[in-house]
mmCIF entry with sequence, helices, sheets and N, C-alpha, C, O atoms, coordinates in Angstrom:
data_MODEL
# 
_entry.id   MODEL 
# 
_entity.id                         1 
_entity.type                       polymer 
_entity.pdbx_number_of_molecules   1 
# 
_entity_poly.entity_id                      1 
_entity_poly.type                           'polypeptide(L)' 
_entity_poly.nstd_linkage                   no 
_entity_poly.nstd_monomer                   no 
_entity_poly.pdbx_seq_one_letter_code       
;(UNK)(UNK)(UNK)(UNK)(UNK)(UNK)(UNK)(UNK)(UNK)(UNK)(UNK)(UNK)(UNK)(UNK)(UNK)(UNK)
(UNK)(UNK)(UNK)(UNK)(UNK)(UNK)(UNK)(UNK)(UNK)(UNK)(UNK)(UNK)(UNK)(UNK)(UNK)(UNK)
(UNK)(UNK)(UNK)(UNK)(UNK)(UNK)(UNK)(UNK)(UNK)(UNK)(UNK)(UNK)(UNK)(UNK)(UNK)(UNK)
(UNK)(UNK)(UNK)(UNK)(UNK)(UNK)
;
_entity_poly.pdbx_seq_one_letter_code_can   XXXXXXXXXXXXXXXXXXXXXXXXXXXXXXXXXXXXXXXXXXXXXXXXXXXXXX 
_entity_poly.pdbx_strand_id                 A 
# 
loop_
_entity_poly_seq.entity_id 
_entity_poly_seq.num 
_entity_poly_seq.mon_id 
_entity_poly_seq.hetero 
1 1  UNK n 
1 2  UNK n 
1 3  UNK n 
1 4  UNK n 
1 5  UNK n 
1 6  UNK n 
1 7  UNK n 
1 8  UNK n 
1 9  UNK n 
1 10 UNK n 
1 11 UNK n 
1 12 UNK n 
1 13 UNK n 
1 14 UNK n 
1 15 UNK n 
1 16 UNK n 
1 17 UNK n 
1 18 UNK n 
1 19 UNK n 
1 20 UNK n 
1 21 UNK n 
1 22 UNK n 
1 23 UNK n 
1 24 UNK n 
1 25 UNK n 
1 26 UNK n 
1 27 UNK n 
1 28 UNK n 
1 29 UNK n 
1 30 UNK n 
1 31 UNK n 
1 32 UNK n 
1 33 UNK n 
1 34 UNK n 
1 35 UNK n 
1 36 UNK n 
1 37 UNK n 
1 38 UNK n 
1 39 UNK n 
1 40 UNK n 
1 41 UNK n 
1 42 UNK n 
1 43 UNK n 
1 44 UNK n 
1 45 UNK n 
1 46 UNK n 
1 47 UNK n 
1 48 UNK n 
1 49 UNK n 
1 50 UNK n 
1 51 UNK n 
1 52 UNK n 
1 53 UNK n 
1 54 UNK n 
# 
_struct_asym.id          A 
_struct_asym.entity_id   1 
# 
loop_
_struct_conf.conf_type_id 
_struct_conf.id 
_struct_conf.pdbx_PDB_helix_id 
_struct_conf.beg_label_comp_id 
_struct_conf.beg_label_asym_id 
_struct_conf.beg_label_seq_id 
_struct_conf.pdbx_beg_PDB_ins_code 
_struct_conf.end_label_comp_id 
_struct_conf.end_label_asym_id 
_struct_conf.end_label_seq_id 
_struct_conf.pdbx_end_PDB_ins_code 
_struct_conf.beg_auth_comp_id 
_struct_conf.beg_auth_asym_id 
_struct_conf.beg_auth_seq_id 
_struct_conf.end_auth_comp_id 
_struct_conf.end_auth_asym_id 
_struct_conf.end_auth_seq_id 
_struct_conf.pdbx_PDB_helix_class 
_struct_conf.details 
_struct_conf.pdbx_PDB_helix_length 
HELX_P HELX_P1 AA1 UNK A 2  ? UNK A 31 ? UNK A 2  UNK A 31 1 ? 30 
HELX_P HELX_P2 AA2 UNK A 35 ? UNK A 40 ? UNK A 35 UNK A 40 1 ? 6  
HELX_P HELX_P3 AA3 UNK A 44 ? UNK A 52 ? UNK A 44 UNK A 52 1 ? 9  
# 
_struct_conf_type.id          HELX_P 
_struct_conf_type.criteria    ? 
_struct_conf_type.reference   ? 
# 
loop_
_atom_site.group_PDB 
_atom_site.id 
_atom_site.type_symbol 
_atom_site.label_atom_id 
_atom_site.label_alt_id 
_atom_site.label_comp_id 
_atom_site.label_asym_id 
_atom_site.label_entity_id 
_atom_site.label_seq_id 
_atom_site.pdbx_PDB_ins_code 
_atom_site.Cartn_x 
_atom_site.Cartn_y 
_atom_site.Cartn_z 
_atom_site.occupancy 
_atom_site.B_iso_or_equiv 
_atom_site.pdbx_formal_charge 
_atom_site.auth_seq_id 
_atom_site.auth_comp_id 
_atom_site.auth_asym_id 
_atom_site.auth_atom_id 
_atom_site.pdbx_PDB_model_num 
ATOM 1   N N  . UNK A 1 1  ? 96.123  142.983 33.156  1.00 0.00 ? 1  UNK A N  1 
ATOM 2   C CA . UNK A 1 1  ? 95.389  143.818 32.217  1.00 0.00 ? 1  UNK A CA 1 
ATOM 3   C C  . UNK A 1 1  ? 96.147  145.117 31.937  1.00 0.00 ? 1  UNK A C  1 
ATOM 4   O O  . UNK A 1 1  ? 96.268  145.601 30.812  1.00 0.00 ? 1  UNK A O  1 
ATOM 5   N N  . UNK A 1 2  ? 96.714  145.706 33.218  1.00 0.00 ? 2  UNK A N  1 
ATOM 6   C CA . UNK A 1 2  ? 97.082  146.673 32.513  1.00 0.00 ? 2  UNK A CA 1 
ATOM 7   C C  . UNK A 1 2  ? 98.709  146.915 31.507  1.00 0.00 ? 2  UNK A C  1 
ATOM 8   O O  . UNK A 1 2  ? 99.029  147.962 30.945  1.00 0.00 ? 2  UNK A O  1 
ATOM 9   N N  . UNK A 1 3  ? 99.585  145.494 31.530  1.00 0.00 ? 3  UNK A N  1 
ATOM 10  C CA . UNK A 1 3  ? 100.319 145.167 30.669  1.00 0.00 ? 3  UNK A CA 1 
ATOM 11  C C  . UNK A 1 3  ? 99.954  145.072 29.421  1.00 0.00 ? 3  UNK A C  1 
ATOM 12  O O  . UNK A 1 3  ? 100.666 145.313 28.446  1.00 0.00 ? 3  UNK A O  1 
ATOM 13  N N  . UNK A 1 4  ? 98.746  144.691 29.418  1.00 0.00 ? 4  UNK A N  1 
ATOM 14  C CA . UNK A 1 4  ? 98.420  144.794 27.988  1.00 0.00 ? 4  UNK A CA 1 
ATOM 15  C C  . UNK A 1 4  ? 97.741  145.869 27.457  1.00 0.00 ? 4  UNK A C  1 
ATOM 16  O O  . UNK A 1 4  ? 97.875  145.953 26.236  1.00 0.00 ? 4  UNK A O  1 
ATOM 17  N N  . UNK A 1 5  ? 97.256  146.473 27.818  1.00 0.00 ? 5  UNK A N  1 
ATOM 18  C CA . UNK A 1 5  ? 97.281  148.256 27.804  1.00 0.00 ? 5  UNK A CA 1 
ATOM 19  C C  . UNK A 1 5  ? 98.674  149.038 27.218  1.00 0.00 ? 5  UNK A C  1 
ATOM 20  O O  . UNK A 1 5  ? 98.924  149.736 26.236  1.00 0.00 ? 5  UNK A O  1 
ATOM 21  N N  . UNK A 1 6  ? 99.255  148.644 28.107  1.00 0.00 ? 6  UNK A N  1 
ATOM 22  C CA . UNK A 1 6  ? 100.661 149.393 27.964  1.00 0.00 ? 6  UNK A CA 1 
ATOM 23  C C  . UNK A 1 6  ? 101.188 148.643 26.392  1.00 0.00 ? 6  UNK A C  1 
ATOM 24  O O  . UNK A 1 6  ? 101.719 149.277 25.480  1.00 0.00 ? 6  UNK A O  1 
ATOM 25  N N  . UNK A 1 7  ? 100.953 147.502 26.379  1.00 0.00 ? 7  UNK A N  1 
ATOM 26  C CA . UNK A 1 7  ? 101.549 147.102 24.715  1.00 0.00 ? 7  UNK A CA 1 
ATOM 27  C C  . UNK A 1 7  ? 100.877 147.553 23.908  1.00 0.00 ? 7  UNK A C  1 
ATOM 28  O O  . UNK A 1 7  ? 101.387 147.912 22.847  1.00 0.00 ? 7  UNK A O  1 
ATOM 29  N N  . UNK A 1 8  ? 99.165  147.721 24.189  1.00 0.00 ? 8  UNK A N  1 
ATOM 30  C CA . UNK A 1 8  ? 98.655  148.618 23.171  1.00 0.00 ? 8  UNK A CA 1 
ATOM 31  C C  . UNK A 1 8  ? 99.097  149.904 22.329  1.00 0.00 ? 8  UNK A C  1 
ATOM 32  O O  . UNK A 1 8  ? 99.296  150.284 21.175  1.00 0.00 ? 8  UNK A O  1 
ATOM 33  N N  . UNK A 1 9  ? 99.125  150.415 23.955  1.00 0.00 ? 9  UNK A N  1 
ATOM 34  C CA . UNK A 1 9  ? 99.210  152.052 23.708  1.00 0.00 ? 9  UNK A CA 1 
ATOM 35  C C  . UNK A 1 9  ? 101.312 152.012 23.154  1.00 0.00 ? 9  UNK A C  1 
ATOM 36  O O  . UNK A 1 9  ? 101.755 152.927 22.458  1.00 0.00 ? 9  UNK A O  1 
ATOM 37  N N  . UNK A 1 10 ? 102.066 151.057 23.546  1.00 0.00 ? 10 UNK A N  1 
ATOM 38  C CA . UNK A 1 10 ? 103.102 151.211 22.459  1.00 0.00 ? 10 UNK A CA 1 
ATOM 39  C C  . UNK A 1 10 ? 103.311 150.821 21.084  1.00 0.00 ? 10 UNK A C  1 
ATOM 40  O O  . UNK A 1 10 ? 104.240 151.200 20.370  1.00 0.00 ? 10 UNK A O  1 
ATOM 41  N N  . UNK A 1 11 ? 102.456 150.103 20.795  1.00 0.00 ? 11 UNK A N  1 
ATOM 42  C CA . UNK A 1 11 ? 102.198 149.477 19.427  1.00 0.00 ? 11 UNK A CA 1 
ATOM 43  C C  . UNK A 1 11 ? 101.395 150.534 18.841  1.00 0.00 ? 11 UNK A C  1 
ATOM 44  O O  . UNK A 1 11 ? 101.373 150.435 17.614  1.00 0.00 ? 11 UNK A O  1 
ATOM 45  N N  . UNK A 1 12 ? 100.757 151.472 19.277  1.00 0.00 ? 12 UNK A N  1 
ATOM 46  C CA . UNK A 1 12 ? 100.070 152.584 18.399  1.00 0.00 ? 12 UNK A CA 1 
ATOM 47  C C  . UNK A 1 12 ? 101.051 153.262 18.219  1.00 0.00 ? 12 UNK A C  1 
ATOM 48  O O  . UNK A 1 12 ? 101.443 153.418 17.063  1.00 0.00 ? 12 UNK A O  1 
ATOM 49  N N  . UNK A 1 13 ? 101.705 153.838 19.252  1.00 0.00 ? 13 UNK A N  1 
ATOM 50  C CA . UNK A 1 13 ? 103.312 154.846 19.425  1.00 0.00 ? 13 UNK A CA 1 
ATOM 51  C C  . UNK A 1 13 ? 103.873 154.646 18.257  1.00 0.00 ? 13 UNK A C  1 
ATOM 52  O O  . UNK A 1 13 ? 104.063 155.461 17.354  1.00 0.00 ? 13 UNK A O  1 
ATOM 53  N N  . UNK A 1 14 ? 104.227 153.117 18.326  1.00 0.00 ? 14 UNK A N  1 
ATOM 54  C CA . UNK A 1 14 ? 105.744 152.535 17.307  1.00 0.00 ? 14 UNK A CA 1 
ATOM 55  C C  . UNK A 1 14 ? 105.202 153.024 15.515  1.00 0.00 ? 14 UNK A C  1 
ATOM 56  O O  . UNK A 1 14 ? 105.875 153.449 14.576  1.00 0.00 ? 14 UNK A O  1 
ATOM 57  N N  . UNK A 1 15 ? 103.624 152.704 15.641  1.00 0.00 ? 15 UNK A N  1 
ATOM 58  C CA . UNK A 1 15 ? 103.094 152.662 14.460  1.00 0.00 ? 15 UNK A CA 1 
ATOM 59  C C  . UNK A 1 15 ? 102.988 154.192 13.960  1.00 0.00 ? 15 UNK A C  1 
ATOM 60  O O  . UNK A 1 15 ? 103.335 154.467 12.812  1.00 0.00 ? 15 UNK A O  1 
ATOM 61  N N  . UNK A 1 16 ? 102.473 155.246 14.893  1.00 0.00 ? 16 UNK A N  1 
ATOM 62  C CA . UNK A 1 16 ? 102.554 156.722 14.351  1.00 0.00 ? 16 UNK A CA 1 
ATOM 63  C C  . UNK A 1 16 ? 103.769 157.113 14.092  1.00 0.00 ? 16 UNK A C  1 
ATOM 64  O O  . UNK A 1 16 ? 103.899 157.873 13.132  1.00 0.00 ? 16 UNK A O  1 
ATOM 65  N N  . UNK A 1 17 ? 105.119 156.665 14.948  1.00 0.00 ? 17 UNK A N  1 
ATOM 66  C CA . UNK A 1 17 ? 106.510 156.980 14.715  1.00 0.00 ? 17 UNK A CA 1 
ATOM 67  C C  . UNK A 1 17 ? 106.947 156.448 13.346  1.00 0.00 ? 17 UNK A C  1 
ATOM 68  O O  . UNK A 1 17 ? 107.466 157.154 12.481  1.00 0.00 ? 17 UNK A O  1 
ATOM 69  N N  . UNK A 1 18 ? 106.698 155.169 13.229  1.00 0.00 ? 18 UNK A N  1 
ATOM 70  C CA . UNK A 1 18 ? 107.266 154.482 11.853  1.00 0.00 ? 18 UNK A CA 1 
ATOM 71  C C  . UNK A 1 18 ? 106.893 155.297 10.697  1.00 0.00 ? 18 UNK A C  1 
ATOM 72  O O  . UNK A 1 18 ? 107.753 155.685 9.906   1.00 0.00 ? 18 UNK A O  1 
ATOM 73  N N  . UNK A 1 19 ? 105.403 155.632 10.534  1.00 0.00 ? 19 UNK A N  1 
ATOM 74  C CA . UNK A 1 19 ? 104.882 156.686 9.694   1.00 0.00 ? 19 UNK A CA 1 
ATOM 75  C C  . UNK A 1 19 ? 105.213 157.816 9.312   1.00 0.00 ? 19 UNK A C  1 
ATOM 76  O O  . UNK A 1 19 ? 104.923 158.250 8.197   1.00 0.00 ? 19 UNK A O  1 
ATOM 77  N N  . UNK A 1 20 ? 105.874 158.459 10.191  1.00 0.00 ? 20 UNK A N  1 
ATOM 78  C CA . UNK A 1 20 ? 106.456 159.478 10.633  1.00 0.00 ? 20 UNK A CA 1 
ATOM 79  C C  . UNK A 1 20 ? 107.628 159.691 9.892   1.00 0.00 ? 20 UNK A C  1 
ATOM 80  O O  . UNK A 1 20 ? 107.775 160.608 9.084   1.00 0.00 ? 20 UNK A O  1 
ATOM 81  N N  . UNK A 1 21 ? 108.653 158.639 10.239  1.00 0.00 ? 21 UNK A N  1 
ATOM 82  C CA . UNK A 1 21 ? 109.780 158.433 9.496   1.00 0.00 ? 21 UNK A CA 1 
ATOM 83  C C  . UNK A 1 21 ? 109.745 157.956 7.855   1.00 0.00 ? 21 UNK A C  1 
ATOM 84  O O  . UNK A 1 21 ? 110.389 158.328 6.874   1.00 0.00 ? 21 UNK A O  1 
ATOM 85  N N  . UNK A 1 22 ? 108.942 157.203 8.005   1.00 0.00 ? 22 UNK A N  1 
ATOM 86  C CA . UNK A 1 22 ? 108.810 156.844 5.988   1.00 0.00 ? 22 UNK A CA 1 
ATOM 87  C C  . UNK A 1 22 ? 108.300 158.259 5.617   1.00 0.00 ? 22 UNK A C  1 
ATOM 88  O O  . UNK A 1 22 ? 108.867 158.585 4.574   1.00 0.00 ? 22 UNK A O  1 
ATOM 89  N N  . UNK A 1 23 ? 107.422 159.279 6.064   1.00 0.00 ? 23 UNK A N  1 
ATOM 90  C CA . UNK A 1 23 ? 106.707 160.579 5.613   1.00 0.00 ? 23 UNK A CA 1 
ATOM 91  C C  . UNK A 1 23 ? 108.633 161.665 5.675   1.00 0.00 ? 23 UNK A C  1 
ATOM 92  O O  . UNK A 1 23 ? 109.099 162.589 5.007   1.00 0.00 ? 23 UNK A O  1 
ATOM 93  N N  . UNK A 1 24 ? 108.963 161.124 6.436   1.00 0.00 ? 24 UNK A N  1 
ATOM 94  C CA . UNK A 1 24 ? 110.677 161.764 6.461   1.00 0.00 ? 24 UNK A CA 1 
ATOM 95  C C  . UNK A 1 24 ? 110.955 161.806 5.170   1.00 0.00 ? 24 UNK A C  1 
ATOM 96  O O  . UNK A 1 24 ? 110.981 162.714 4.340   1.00 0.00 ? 24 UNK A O  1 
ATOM 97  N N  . UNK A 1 25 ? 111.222 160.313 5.131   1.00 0.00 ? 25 UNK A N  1 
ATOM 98  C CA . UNK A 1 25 ? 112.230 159.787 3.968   1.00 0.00 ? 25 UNK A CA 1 
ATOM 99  C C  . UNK A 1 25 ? 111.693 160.308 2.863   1.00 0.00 ? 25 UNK A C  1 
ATOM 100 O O  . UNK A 1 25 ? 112.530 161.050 2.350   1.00 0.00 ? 25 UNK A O  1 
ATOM 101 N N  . UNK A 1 26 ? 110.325 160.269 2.013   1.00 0.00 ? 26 UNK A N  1 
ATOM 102 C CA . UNK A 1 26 ? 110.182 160.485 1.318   1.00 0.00 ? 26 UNK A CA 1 
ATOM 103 C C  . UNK A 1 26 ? 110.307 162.056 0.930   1.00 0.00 ? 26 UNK A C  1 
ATOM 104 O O  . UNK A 1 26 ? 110.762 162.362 -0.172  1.00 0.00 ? 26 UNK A O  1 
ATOM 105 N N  . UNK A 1 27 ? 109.921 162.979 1.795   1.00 0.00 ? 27 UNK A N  1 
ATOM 106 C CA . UNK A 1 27 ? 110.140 164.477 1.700   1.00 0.00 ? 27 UNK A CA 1 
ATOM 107 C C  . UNK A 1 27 ? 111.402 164.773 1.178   1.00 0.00 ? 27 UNK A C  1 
ATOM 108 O O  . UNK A 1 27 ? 111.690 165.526 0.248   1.00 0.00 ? 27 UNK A O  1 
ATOM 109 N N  . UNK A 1 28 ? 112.335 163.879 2.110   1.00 0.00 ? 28 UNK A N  1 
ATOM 110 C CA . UNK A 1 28 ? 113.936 164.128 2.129   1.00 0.00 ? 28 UNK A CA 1 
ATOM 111 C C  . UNK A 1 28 ? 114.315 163.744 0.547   1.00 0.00 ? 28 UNK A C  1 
ATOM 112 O O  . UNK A 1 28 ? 115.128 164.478 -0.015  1.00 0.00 ? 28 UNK A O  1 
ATOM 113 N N  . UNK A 1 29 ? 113.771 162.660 -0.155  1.00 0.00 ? 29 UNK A N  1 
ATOM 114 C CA . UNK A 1 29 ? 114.100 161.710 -1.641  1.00 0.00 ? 29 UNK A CA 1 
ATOM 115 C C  . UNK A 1 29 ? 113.125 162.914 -2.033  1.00 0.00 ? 29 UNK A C  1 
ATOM 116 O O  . UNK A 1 29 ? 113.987 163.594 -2.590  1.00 0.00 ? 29 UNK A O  1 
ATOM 117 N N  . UNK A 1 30 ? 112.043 163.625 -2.143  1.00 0.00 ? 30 UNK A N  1 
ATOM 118 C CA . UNK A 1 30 ? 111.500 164.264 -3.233  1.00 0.00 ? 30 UNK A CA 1 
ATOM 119 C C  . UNK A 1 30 ? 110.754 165.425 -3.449  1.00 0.00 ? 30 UNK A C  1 
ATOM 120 O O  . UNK A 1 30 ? 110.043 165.833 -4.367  1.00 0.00 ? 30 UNK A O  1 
ATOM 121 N N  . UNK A 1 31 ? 111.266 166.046 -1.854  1.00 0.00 ? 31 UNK A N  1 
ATOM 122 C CA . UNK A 1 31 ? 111.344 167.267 -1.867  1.00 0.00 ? 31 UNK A CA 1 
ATOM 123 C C  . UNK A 1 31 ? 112.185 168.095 -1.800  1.00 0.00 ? 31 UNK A C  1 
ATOM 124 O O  . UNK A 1 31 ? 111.952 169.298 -1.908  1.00 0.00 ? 31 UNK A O  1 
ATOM 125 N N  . UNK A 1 32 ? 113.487 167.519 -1.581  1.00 0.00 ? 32 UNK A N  1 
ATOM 126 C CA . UNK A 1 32 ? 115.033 168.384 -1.741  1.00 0.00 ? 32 UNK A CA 1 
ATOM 127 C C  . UNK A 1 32 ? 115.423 168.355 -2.752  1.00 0.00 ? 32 UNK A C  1 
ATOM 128 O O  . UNK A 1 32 ? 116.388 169.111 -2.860  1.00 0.00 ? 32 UNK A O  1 
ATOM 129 N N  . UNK A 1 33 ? 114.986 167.448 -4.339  1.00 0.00 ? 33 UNK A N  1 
ATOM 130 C CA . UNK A 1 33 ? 114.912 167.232 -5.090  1.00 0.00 ? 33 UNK A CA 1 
ATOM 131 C C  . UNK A 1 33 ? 116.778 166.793 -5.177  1.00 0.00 ? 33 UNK A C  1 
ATOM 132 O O  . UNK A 1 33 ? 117.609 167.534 -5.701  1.00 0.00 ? 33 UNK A O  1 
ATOM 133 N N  . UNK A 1 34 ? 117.006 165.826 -4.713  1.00 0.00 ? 34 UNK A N  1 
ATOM 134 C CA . UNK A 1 34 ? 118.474 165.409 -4.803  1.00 0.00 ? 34 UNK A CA 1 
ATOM 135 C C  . UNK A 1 34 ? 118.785 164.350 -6.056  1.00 0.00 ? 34 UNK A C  1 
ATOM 136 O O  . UNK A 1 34 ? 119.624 163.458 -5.928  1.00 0.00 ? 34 UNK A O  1 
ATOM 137 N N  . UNK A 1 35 ? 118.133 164.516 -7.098  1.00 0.00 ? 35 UNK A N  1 
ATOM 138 C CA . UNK A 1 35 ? 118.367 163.884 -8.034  1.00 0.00 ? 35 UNK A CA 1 
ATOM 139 C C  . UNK A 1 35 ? 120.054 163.661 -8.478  1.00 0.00 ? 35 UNK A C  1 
ATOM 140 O O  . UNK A 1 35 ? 120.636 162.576 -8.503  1.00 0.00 ? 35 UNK A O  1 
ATOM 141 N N  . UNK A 1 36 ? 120.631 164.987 -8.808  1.00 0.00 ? 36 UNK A N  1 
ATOM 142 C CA . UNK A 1 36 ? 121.843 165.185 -9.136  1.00 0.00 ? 36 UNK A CA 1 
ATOM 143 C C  . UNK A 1 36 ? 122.932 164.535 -8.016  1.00 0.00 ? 36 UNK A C  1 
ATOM 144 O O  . UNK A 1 36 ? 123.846 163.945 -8.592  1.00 0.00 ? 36 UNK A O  1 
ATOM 145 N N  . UNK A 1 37 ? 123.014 164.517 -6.822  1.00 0.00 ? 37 UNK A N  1 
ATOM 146 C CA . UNK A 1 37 ? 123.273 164.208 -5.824  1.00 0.00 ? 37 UNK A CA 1 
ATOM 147 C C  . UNK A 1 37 ? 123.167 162.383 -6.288  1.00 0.00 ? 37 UNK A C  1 
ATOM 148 O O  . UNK A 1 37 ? 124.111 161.624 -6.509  1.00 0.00 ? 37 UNK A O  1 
ATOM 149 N N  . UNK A 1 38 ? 121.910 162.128 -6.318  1.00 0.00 ? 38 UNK A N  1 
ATOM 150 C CA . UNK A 1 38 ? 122.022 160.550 -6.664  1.00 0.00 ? 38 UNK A CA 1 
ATOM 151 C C  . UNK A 1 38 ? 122.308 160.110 -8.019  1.00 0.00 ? 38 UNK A C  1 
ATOM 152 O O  . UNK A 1 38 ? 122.482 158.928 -8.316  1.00 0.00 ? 38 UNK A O  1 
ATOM 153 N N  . UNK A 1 39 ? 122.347 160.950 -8.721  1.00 0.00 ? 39 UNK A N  1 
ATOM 154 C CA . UNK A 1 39 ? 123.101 160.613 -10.211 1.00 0.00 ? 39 UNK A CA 1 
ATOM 155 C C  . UNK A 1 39 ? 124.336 160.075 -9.910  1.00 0.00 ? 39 UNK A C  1 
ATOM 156 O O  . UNK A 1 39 ? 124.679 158.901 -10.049 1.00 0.00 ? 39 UNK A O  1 
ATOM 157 N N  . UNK A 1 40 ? 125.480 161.709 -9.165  1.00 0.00 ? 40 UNK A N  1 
ATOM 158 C CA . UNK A 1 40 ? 126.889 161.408 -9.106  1.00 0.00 ? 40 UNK A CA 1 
ATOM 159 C C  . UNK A 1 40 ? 127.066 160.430 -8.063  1.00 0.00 ? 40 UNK A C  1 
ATOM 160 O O  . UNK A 1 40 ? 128.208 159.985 -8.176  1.00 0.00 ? 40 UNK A O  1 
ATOM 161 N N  . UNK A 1 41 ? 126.458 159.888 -7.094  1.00 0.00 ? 41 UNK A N  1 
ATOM 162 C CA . UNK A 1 41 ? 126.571 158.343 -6.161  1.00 0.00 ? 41 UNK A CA 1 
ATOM 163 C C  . UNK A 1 41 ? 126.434 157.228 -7.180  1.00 0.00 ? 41 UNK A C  1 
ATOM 164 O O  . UNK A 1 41 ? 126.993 156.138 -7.059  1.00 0.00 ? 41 UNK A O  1 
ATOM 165 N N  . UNK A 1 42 ? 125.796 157.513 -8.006  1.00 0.00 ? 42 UNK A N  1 
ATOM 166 C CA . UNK A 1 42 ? 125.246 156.213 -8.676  1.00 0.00 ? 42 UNK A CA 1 
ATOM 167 C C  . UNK A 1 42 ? 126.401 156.323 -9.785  1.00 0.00 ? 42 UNK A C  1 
ATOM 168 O O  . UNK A 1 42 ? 126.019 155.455 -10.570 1.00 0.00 ? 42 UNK A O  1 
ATOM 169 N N  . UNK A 1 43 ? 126.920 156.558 -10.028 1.00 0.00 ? 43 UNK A N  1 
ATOM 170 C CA . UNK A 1 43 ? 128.057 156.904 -10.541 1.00 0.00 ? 43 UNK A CA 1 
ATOM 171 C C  . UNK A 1 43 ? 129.637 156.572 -10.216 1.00 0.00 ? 43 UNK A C  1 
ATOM 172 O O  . UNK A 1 43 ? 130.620 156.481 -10.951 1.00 0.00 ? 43 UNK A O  1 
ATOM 173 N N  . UNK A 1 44 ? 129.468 156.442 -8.904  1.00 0.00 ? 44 UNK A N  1 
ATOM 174 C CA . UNK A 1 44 ? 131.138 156.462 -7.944  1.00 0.00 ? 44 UNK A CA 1 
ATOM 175 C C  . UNK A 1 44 ? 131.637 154.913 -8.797  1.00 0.00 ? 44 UNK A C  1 
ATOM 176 O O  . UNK A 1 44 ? 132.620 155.016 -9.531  1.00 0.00 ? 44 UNK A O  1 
ATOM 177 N N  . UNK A 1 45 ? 131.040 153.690 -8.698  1.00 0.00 ? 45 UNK A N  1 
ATOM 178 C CA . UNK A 1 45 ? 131.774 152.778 -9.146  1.00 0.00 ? 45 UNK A CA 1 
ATOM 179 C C  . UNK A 1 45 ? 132.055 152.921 -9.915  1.00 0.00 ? 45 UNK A C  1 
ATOM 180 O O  . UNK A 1 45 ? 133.259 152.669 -9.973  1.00 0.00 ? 45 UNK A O  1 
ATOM 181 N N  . UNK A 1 46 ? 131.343 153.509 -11.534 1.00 0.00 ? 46 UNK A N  1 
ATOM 182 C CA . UNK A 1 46 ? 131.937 153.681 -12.396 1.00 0.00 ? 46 UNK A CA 1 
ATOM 183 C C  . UNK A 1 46 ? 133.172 154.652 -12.928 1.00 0.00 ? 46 UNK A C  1 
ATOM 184 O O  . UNK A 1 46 ? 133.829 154.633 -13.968 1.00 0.00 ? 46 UNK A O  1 
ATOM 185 N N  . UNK A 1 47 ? 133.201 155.543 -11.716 1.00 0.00 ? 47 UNK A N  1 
ATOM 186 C CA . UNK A 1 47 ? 134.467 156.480 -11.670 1.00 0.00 ? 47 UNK A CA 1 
ATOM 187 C C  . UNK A 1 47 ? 135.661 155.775 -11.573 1.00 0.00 ? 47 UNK A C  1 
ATOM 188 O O  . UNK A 1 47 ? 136.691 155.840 -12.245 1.00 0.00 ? 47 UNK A O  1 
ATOM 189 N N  . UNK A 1 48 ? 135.318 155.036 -10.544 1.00 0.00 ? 48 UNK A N  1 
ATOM 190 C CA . UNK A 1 48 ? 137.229 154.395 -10.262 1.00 0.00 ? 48 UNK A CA 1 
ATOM 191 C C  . UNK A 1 48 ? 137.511 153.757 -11.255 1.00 0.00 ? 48 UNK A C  1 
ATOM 192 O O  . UNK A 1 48 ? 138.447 154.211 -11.913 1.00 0.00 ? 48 UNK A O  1 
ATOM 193 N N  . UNK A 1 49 ? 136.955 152.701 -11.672 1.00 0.00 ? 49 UNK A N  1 
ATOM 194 C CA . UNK A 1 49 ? 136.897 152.102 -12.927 1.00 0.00 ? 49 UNK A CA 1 
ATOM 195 C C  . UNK A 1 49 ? 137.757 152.347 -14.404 1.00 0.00 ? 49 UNK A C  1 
ATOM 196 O O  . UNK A 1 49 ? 138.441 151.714 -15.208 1.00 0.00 ? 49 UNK A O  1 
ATOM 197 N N  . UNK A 1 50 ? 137.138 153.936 -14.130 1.00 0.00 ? 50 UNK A N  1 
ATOM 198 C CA . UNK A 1 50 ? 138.128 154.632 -15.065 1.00 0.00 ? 50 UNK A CA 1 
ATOM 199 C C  . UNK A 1 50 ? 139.394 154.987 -14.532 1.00 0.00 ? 50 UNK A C  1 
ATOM 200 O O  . UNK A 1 50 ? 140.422 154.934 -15.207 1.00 0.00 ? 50 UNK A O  1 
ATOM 201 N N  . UNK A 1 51 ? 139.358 155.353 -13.323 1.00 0.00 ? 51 UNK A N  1 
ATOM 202 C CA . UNK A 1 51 ? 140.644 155.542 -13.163 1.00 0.00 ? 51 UNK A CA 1 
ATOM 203 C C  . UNK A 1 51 ? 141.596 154.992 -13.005 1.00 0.00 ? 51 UNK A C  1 
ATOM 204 O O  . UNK A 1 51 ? 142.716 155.445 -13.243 1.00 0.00 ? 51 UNK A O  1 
ATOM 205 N N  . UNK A 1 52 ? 141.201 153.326 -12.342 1.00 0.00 ? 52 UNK A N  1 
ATOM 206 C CA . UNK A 1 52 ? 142.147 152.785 -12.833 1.00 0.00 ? 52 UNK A CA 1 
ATOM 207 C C  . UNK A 1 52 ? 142.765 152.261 -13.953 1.00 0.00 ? 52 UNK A C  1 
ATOM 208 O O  . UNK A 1 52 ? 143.950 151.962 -14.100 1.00 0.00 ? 52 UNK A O  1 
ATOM 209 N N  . UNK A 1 53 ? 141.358 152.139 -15.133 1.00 0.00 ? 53 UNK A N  1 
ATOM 210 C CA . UNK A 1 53 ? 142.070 151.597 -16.601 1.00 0.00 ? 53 UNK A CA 1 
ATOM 211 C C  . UNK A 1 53 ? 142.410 153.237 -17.046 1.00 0.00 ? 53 UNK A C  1 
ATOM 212 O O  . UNK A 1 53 ? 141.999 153.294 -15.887 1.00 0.00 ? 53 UNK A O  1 
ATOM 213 N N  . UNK A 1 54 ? 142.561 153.867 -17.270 1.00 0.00 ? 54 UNK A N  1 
ATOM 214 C CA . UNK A 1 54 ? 142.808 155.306 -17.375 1.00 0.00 ? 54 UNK A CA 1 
ATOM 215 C C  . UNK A 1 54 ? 141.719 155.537 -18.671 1.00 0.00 ? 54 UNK A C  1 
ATOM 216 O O  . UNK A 1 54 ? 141.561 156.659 -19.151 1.00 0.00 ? 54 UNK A O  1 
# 
């Protein structure tokens, strides 16, 4: 019994942590407002591209 206690109480853990981290991610995507940042990434393939056909 009390093994399964213990998986409880880590399966709540894993679940407030996971939350935790997606509440990260999203702050990080749309509260630093890194739009420009992901413009010029979204961008890189098409850079070389040019540089190599000039």
């Amino acid at each position: 019994m009390a093994i399964e206690t213990l998986f409880d109480h880590a399966s709540s853990i894993m679940t407030v942590i996971s939350f935790i981290t997606f509440g990260g991610i999203l702050w990080w995507v749309y509260v630093h407002r890194k739009a420009d940042d992901f413009a010029a990434a979204a961008h890189l393939p098409f850079d070389d591209e040019e540089a190599h056909h000039g």
